[in-house]
Biopython code that builds the backbone (N, CA, C, O; Angstrom):
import numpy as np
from Bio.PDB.StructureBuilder import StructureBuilder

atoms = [
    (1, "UNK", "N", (-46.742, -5.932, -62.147)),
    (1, "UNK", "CA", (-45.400, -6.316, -61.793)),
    (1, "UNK", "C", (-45.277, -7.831, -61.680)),
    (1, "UNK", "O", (-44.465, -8.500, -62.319)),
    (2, "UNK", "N", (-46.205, -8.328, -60.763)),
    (2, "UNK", "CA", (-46.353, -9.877, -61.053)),
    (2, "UNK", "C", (-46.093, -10.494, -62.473)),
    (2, "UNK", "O", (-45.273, -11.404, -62.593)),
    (3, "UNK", "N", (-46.660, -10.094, -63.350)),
    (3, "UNK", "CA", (-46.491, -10.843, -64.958)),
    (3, "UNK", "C", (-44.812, -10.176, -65.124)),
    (3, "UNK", "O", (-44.012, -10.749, -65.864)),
    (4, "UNK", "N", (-44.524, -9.246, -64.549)),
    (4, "UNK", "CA", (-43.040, -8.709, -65.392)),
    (4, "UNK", "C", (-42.140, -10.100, -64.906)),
    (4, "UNK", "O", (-41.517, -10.990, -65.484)),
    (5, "UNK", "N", (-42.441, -9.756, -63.582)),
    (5, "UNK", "CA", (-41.470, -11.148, -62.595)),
    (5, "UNK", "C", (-41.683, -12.239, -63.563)),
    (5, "UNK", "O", (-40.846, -12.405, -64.451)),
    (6, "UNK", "N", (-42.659, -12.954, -63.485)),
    (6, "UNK", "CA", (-43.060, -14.363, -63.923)),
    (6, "UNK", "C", (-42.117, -14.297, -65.528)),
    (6, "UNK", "O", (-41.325, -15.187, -65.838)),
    (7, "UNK", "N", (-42.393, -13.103, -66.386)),
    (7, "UNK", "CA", (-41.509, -13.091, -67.647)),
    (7, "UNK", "C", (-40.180, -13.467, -66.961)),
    (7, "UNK", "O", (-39.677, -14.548, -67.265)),
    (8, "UNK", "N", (-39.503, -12.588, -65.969)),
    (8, "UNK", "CA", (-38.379, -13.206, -65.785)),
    (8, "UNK", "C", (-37.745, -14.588, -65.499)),
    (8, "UNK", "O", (-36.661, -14.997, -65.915)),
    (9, "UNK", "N", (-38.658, -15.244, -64.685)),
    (9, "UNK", "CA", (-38.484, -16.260, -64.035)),
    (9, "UNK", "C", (-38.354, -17.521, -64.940)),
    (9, "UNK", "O", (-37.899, -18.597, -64.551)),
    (10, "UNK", "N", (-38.827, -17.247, -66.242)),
    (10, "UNK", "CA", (-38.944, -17.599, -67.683)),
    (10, "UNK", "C", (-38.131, -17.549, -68.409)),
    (10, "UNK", "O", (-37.944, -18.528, -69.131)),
    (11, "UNK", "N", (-36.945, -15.896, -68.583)),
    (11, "UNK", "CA", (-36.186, -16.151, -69.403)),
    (11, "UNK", "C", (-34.868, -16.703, -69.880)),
    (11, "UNK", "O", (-34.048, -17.072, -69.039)),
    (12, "UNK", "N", (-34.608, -16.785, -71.143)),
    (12, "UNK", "CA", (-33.543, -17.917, -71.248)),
    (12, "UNK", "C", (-32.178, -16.936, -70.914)),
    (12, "UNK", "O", (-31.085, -17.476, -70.747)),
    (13, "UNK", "N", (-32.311, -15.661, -70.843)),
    (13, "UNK", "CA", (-30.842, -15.172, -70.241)),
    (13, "UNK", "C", (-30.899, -14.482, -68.851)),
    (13, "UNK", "O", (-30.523, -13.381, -68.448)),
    (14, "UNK", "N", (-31.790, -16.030, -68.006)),
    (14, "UNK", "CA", (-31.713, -15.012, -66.670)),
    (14, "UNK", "C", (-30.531, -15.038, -65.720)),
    (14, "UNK", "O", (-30.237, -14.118, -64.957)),
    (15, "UNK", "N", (-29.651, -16.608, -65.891)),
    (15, "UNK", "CA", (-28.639, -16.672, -65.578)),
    (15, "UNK", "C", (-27.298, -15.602, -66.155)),
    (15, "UNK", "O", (-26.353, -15.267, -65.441)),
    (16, "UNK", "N", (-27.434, -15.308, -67.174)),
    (16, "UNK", "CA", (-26.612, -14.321, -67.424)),
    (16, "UNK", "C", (-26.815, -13.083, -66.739)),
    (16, "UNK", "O", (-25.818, -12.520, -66.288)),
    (17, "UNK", "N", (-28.381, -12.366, -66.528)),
    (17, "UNK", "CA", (-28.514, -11.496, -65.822)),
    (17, "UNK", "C", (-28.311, -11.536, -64.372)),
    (17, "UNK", "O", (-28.316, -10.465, -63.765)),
    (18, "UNK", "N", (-28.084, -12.939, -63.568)),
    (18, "UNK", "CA", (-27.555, -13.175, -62.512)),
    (18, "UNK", "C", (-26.410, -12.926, -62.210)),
    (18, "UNK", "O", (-26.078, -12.651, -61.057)),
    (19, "UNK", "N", (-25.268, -13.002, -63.623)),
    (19, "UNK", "CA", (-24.098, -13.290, -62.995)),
    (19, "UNK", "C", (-23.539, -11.764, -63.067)),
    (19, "UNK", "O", (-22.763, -11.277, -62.245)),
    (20, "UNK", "N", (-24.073, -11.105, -64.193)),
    (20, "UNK", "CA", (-24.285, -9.326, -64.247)),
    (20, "UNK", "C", (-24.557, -9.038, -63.318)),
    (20, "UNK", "O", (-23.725, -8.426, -62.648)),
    (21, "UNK", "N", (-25.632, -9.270, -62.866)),
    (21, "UNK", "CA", (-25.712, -8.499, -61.536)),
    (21, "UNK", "C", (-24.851, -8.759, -60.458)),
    (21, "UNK", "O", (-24.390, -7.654, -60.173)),
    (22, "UNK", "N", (-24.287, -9.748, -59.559)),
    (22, "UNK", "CA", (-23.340, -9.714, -58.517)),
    (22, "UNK", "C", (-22.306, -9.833, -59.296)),
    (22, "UNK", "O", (-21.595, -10.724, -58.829)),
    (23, "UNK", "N", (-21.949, -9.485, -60.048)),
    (23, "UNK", "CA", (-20.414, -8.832, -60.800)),
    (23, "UNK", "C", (-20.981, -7.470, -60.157)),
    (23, "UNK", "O", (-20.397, -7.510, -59.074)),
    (24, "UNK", "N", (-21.709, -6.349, -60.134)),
    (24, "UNK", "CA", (-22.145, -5.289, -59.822)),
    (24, "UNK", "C", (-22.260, -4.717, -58.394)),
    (24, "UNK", "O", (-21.676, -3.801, -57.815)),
    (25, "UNK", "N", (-23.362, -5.714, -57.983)),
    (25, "UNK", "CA", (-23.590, -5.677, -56.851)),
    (25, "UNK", "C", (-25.014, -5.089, -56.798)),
    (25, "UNK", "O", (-25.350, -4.120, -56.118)),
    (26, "UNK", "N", (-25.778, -5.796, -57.591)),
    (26, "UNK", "CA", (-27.123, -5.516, -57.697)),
    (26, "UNK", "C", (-28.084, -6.763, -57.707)),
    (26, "UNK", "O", (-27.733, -7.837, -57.219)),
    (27, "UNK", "N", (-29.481, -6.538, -58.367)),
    (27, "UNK", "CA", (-29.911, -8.187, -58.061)),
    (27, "UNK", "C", (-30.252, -8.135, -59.757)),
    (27, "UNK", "O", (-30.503, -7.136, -60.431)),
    (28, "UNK", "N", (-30.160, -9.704, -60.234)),
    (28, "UNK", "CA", (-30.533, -10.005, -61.430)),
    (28, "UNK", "C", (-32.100, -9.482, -61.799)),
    (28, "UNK", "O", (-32.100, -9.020, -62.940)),
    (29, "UNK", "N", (-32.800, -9.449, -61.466)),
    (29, "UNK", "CA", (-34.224, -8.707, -61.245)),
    (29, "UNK", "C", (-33.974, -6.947, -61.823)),
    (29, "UNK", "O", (-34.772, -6.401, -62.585)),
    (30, "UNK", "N", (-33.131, -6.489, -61.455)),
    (30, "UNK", "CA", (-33.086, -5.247, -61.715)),
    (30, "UNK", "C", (-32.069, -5.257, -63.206)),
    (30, "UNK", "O", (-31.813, -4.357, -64.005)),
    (31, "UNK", "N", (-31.656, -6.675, -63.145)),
    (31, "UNK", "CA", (-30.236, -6.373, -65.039)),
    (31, "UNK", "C", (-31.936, -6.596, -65.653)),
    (31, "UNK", "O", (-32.356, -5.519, -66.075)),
    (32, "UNK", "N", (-32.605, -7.334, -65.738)),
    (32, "UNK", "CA", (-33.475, -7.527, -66.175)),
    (32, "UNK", "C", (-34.370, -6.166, -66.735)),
    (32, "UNK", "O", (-34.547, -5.933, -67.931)),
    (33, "UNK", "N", (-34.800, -5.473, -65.814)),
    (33, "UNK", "CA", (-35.314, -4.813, -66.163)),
    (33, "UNK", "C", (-34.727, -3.224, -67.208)),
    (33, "UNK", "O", (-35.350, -2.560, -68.037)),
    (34, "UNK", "N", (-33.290, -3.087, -66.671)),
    (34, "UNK", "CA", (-32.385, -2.479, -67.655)),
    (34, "UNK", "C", (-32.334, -3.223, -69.179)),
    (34, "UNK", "O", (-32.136, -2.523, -70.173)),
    (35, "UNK", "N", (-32.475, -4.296, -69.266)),
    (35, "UNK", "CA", (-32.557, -5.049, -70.383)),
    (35, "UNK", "C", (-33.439, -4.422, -71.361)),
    (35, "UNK", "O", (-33.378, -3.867, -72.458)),
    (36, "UNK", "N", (-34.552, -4.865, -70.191)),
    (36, "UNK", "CA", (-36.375, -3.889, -71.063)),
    (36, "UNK", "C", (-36.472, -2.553, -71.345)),
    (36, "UNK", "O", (-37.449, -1.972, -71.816)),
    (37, "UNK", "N", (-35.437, -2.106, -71.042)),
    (37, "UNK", "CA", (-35.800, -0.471, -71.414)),
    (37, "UNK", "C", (-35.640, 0.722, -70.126)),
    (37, "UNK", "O", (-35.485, 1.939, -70.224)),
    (38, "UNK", "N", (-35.737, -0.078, -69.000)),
    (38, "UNK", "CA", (-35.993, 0.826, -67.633)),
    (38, "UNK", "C", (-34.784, 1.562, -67.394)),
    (38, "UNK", "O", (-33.640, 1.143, -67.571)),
    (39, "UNK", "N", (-35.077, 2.520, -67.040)),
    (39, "UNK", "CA", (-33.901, 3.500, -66.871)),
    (39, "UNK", "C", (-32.885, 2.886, -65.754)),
    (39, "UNK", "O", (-33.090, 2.117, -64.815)),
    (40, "UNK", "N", (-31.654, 3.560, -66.252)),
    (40, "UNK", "CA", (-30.411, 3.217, -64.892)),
    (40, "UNK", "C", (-30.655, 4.530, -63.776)),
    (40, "UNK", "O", (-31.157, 5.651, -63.855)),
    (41, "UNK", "N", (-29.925, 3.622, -62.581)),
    (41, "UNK", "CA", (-30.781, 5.092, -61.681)),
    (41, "UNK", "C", (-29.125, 5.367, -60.986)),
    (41, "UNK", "O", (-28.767, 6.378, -60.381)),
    (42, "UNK", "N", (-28.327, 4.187, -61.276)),
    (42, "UNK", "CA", (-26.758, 4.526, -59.813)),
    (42, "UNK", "C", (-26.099, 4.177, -61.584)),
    (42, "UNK", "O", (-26.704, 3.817, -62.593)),
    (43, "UNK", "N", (-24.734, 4.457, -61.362)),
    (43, "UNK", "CA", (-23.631, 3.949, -62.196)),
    (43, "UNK", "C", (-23.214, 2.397, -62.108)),
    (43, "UNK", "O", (-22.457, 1.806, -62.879)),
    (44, "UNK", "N", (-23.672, 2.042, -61.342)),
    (44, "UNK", "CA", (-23.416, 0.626, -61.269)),
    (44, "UNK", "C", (-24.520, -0.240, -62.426)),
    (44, "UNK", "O", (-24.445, -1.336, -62.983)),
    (45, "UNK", "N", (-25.565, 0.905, -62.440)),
    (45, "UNK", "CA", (-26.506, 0.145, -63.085)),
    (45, "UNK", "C", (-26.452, 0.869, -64.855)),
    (45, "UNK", "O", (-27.160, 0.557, -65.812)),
    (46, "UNK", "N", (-25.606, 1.652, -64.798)),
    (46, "UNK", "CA", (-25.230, 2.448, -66.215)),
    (46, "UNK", "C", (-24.241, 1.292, -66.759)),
    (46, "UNK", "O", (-24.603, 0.746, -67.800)),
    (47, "UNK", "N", (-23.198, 0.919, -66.251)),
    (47, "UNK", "CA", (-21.975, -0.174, -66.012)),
    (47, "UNK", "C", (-23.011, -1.928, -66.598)),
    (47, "UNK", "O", (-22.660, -2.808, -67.384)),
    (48, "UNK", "N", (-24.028, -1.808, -65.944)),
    (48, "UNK", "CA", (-25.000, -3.198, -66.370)),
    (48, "UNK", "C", (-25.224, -2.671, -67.774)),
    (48, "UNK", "O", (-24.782, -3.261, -68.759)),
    (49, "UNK", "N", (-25.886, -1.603, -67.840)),
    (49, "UNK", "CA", (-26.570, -1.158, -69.005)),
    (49, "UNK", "C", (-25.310, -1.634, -70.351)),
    (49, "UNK", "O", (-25.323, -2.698, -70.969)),
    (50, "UNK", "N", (-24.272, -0.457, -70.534)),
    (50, "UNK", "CA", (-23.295, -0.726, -71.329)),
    (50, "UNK", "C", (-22.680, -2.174, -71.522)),
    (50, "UNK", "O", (-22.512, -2.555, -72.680)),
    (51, "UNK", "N", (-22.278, -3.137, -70.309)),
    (51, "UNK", "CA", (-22.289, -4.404, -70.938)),
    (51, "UNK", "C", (-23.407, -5.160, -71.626)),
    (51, "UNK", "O", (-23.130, -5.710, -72.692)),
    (52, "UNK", "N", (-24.896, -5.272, -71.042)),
    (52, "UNK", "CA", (-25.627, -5.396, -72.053)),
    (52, "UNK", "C", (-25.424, -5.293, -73.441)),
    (52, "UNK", "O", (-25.266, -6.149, -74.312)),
    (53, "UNK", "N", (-25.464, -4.012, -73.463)),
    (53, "UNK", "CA", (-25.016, -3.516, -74.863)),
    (53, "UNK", "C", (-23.935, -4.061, -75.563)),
    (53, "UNK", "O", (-24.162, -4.293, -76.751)),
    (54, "UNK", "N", (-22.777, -4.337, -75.125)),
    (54, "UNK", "CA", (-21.311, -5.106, -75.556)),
    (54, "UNK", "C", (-22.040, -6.299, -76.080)),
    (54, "UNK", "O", (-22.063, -6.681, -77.250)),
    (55, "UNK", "N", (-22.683, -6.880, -74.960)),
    (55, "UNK", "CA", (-23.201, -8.456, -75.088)),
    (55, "UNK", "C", (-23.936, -8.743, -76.121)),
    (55, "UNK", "O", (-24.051, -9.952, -76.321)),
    (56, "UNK", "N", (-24.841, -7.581, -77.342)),
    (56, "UNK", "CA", (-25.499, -7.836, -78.043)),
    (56, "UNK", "C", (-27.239, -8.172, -77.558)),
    (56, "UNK", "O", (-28.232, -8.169, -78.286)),
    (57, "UNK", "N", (-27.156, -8.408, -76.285)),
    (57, "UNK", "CA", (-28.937, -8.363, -75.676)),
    (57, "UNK", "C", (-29.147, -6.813, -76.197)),
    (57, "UNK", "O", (-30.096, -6.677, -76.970)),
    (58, "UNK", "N", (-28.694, -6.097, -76.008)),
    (58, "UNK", "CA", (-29.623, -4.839, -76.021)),
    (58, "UNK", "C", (-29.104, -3.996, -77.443)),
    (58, "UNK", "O", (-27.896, -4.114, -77.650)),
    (59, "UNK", "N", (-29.531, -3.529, -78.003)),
    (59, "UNK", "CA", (-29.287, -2.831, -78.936)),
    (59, "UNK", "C", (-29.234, -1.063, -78.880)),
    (59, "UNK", "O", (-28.973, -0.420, -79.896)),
]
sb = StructureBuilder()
sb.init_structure("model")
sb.init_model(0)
sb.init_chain("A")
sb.init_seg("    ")
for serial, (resi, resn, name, xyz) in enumerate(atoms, 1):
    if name == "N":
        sb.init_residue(resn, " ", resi, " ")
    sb.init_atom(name, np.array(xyz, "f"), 0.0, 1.0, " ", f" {name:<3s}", serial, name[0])
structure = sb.get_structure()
């Protein structure tokens, strides 16, 4: 988990995943990991997921 963090802390759309997330009400740490593949677990985080997707990060 340490190396996942440190990837984050690194990437170039972490500010975007910041501002995703408290649009939500979640933490950028967790848009992040919806990014990578990790499952959504609330609708708030289904709601992250699908803009992702709009945004072109996720395919």
């Amino acid at each position: 988990m340490c190396k996942a963090y440190f990837h984050y802390l690194l990437c170039e759309n972490r500010t975007f995943y910041k501002q995703l997330a408290k649009k939500y009400g979640t933490t950028g740490w967790r848009a992040y990991r919806i990014a990578q593949g990790k499952n959504s677990r609330t609708f708030k985080e289904y709601l992250i997921f699908l803009e992702l997707h709009r945004k072109g990060i996720i395919s």
